[in-house]
N, C-alpha and C positions, 0 to 999 in steps of 0.2 A: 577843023582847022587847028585847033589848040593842041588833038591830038596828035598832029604831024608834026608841030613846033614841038612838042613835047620830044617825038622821038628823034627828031634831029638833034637837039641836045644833049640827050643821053648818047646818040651815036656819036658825036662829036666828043664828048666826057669818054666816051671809052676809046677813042681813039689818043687820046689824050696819055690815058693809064695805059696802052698798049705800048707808045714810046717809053713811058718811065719804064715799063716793063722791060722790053727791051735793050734801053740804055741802063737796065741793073744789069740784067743779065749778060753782057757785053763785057760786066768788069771783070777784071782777073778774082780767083780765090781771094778772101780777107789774109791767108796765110801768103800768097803772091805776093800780094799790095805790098806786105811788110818788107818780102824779101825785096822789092824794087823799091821801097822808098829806103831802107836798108843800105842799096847800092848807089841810089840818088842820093844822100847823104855824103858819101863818100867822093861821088864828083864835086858836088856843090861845096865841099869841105876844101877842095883843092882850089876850085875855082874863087871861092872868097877870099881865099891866102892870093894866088895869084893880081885880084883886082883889090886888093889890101881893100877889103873892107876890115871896119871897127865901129867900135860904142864906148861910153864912156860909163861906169857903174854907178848908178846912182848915190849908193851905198856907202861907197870906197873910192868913190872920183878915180879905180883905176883905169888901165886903158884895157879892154876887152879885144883881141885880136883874133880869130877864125886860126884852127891847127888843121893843117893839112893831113889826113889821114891816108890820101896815096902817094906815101911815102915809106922809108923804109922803117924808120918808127912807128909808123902807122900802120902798118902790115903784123910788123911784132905782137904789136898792141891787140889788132883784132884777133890773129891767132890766137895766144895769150891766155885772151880774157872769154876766147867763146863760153868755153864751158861755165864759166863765172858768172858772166853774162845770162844766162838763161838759170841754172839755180842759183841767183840770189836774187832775181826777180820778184821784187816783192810780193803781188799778189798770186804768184803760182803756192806756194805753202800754205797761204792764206786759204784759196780758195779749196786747195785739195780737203786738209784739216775740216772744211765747215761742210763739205761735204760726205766726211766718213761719217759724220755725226749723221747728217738729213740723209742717208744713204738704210741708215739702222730706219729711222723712223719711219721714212717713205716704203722701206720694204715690210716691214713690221704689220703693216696695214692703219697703221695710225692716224696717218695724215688722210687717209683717205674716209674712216671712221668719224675725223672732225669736220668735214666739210660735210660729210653726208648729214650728221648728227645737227649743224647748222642750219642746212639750206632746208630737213624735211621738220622741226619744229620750230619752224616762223610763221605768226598767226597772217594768214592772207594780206592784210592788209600792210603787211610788213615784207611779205615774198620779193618783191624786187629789189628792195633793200638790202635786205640779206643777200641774196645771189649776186650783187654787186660789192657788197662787202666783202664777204666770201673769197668773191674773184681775186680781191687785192691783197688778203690773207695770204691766197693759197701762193702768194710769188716770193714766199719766205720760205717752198721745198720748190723750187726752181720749176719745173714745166708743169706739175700737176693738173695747174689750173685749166690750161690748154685739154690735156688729156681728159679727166675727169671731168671736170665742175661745167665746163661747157656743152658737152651733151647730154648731161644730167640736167642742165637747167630747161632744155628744151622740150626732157621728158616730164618736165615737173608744171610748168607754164599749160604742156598741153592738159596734164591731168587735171589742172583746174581748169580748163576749157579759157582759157588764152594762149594767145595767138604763139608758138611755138619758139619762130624765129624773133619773137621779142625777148622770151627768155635765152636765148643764144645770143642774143645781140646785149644782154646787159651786161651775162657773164661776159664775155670777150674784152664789154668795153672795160671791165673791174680788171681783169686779170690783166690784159695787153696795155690798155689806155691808163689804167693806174698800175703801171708795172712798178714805177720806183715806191710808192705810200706803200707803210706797212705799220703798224703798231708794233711789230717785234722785226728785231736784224734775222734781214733771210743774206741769201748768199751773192745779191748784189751787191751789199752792203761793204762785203771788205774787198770783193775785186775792184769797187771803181773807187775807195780809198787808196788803194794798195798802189792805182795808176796813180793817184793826186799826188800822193807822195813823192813818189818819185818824180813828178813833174815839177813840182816846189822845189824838190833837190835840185835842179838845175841850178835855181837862184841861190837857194840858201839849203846848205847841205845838212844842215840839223833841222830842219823842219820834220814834221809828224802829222799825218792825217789818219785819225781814228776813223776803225768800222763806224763807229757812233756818231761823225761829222754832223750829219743830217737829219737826225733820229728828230727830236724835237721838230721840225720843220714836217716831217714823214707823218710822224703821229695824226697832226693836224689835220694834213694832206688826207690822210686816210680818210676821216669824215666828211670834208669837203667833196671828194670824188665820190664817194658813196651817196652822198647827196643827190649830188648834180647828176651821175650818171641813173641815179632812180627818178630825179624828174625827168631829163628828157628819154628815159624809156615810156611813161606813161602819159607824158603832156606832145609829144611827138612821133614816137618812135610806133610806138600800138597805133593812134588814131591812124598812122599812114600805113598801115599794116591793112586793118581792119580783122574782120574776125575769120577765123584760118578756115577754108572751105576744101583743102587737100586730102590726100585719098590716106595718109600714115597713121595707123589702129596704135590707140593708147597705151603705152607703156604699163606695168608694174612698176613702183620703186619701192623696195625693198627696205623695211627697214632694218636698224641696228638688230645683230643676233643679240642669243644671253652671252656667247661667248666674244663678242666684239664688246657688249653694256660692259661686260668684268674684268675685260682689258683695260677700257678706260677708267676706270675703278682705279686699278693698278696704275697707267699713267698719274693720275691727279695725286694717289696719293706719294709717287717717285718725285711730282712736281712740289707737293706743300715740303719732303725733305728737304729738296733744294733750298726751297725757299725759305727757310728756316736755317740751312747753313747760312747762308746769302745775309741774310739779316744778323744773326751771331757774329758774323767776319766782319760785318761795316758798323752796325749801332755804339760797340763797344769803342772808344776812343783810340785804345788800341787792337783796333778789328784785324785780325788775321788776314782780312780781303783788304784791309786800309793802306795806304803808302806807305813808305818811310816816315816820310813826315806826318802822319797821323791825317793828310788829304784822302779825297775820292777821285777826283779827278784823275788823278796820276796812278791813280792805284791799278791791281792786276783783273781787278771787277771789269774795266771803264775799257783799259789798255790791252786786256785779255782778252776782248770780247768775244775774238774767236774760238778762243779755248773752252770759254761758258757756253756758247751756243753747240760746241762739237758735245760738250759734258751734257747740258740741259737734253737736246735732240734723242743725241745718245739715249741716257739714261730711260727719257721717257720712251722711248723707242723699244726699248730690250724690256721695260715693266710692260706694255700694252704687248709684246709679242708673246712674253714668255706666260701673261696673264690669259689672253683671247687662244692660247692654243696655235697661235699661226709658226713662233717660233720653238722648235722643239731641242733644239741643242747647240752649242757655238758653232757648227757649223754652218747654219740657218745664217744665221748672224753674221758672218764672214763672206757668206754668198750675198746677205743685201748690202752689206758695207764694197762687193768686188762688183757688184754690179754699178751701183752709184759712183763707182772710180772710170768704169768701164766707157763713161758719157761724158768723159773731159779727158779721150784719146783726141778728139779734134782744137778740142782746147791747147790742149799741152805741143804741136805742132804750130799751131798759130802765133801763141809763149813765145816758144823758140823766135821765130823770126822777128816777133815784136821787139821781146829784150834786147836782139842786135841793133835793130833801129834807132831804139831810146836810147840804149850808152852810144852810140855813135852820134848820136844828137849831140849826145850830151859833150863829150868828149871833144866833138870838134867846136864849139861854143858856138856855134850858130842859134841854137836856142837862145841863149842870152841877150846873144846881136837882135836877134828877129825882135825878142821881149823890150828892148828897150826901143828901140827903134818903133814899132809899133805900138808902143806905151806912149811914145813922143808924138806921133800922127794923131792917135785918141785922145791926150791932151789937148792939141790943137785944135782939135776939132769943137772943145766947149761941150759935148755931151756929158752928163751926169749919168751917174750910177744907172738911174733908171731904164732911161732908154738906151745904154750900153745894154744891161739884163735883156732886154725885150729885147734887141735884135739879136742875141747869142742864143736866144730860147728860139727865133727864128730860124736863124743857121742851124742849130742843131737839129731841131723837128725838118730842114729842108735836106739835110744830109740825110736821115735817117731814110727818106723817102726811097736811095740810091743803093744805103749800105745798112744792112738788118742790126747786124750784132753789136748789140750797148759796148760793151769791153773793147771791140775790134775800133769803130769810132772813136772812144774816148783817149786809147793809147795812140787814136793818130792825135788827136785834138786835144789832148791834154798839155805836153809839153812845148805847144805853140800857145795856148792861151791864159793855162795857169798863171805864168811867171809874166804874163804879158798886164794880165789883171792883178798880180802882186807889186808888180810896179807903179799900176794906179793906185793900189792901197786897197785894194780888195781881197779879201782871204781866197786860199782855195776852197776851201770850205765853202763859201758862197758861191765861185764857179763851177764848181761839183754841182750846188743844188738845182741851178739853173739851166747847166746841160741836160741834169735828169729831168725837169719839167719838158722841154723842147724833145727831147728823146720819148720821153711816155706818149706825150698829146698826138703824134702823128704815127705812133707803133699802128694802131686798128687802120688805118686807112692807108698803110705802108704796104706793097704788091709785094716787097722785097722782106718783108718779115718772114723770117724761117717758116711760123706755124699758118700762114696765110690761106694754102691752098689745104691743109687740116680743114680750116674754118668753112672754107665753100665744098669743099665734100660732106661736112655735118650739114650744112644748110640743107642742101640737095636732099637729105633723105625727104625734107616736107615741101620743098621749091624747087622740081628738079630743073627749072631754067636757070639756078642761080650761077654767076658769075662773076666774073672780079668788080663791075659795073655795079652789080647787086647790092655786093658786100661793102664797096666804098658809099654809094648812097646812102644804105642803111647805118654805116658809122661814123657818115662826117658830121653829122648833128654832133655827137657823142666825141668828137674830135674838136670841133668849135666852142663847144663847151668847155670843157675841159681846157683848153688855153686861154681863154677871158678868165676864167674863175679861177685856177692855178697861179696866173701871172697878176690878178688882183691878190691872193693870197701872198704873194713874194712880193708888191709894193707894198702892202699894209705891215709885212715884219720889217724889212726893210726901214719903213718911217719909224715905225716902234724902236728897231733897233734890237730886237731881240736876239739872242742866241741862237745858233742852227742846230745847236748839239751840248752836249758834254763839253765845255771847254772850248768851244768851236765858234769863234764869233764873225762876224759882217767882214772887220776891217784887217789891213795887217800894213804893220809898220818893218821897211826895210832897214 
């Protein structure tokens, strides 16, 4: 009897993930989306002039009135400014730059050298830790973690005679479920500043969102999630597993060669150079890496970030290739820097249509209208900071569920919420870090995640019945967690009152 209950439930849960499936799959392209909310802008731009809507500025008590953009100044304008519109898009340069750098490394074989060099000297009792760790590392070279670390962890769980798909399931939850924690800026880092910024610009045109917004907040984050995703791998995720009884013959893994050991030789010590200019430029009062004014904050360390991550990547990148043998002359080096460009052809199409959207937002002031206007209902309403956070960590993890790509969501969702939460006196900064929690916690049990059906194909080599059913059972634990504990982690800085970042605080005064 229990048995039937049982499977009625899961056949009802998967009917369930079959509609989200299909109601993702039903949407247009993310690069679509843009171009239709792009053109939706443009009516809704006329039509707010037409039915005179207005707002009044918090700021400047002026009167905010909606610019009709299907008009003949409006047509000028979009012509005009296309080209403009898409390169000066903030975080297109950003993002390109941080990736010639992790383009060197990732090709190099480096990054792949450090995960391995991770995950196979961690003493037993430490192995899920690490591969959870690990996971969250590796989202600072962008897919790796996906590629690499999650079928290696399966090969490494089985060779100590655990259950296979619990090492799959921890890495996934490190790499997908803590996608935004990282101890060091990877390349989410300035794509979803790069959005913040500009969404802030709506309100107030001199505002600055650094790569480094969230770093302080992330660091923490990182141990937290490593935590948490190594108990409920072992207090949960194994006991319901049990012990793996399928027919998949034991892997080798491989360890470091002598010419991969002296690679990293070479990296470490390209890294003590750095770090040794790095300290010379800021200790000294007047450090070469210091501001004008003798700060850190403002300086080109802090402000540059991505120019140090494209230099740092780089550098150790070209010492471990040209050290291990893998790279043998600049050309090597130019083929992994064109490859790693070659993987934001979809990006840079998406760009495009975004950028039109956002200046056209911006331009016809409906941003502004929607931000006060809806600052003024949330007022009303008597909700505190807190439970405003919890339900936006809501929305976004329920968004995510429909539409995969972190950057594609946040450039819809940024310049409706930013300037909406800066009205209440909340930084961007803050709404940044909040989307990212809401965005990470429901990535593993998202149908609509890029690398989703990757995951149930690696499963399958040791469960060939596994299915999308499988795969969200086995990660909602790992999903539930991760948002109790996340969003306790963002009340407790919150009361403190801490910093999010470099210079990056809680509140902001209009």
């Amino acid at each position: 009897m229990q048995k039937k209950e049982k499977r009625k439930k899961i056949s009802f849960f998967n009917r369930i993930l079959s509609w989200v499936e299909i109601a993702g799959n039903a949407l247009p392209h993310p690069a679509t989306l843009f171009a239709l909310f792009a053109l939706a802008t443009l009516v809704l731009s006329g039509l707010a002039h037409f039915l005179g809507w207005q707002a009044i500025h918090p700021g400047t008590e002026a009167l905010i009135k909606p610019v009709n953009l299907i008009s003949t100044d409006g047509l000028h304008k979009i012509i005009l400014n296309m080209v403009s519109n898409f390169t000066g898009f903030a975080p297109l340069g950003i993002v390109m730059v941080a990736m010639l750098g992790i383009g060197i490394a990732e090709s190099s074989g480096l990054i792949n050298a450090v995960i391995r060099l991770l995950v196979l000297s961690a003493p037993k009792h430490l192995l899920t830790f690490i591969i959870v760790f690990s996971g969250v590392l590796s989202n600072m070279a962008s897919d790796i973690g996906y590629v690499l670390l999650i079928p290696l962890a399966g090969v490494i769980f089985m060779a100590v005679d655990r259950h296979p798909v619990a090492g799959m399931a921890a890495a996934f939850a490190g790499v997908s479920g803590g996608f935004s924690a990282n101890i060091s800026i990877g390349t989410i880092d300035p794509l979803l500043a790069g959005l913040s910024e500009e969404a802030a610009r709506i309100l107030d045109p001199t505002y600055t969102v650094n790569p480094t917004a969230n770093y302080y907040f992330m660091v923490v984050s990182t141990l937290i999630i490593s935590l948490t995703g190594t108990w409920v791998t072992e207090k949960i995720i194994e006991p319901r597993l049990g012990k793996y009884k399928g027919d998949a013959v034991k892997e080798k893994i491989y360890k470091l060669s002598h010419s991969e050991k002296k690679g990293l030789i070479y990296s470490l010590i390209a890294a003590a150079f750095i770090f040794a200019a790095v300290l010379a430029g800021v200790l000294p009062e007047n450090g070469f890496l210091r501001a004008t004014d003798g700060g850190i904050l403002n300086s080109p360390l802090i402000k540059g970030v991505v120019a140090m991550l494209f230099l740092v990547s780089g550098l150790m990148g070209l010492a471990y290739g040209f050290g291990s043998g893998k790279f043998k002359n600049d050309t090597d080096v130019v083929n992994g820097m064109t490859e790693a460009m070659k993987t934001l052809g979809l990006y840079l199409v998406l760009v495009f249509f975004a950028a039109q959207f956002v200046a056209y937002f911006k331009w016809s002031n409906l941003g502004v209208i929607f931000a006060i206007n809806g600052a003024d209902t949330l007022r009303a309403s008597g909700l505190g900071v807190i439970p405003l956070m919890i339900l936006f960590i809501i929305l976004s993890a329920s968004i995510n569920m429909l539409m995969g790509s972190a950057s594609a969501k946040w450039a819809l969702m940024a310049p409706i919420f930013i300037p909406m939460f800066m009205l209440l006196g909340y930084s961007p900064e803050l709404t940044q870090v909040v989307y990212r929690i809401g965005d990470s916690v429901s990535n593993i049990i998202s149908p609509m995640m890029s690398f989703f059906a990757l995951i149930i194909a690696y499963i399958q080599k040791y469960e060939r019945n596994t299915g999308i059913g499988t795969i969200i059972a086995t990660m909602l634990p790992y999903s539930i967690a991760f948002f109790f504990v996340w969003t306790a982690l963002l009340i407790v800085w919150i009361f403190i009152g801490l910093p999010l970042g470099p210079g990056a605080g809680l509140y902001y005064s209009l």
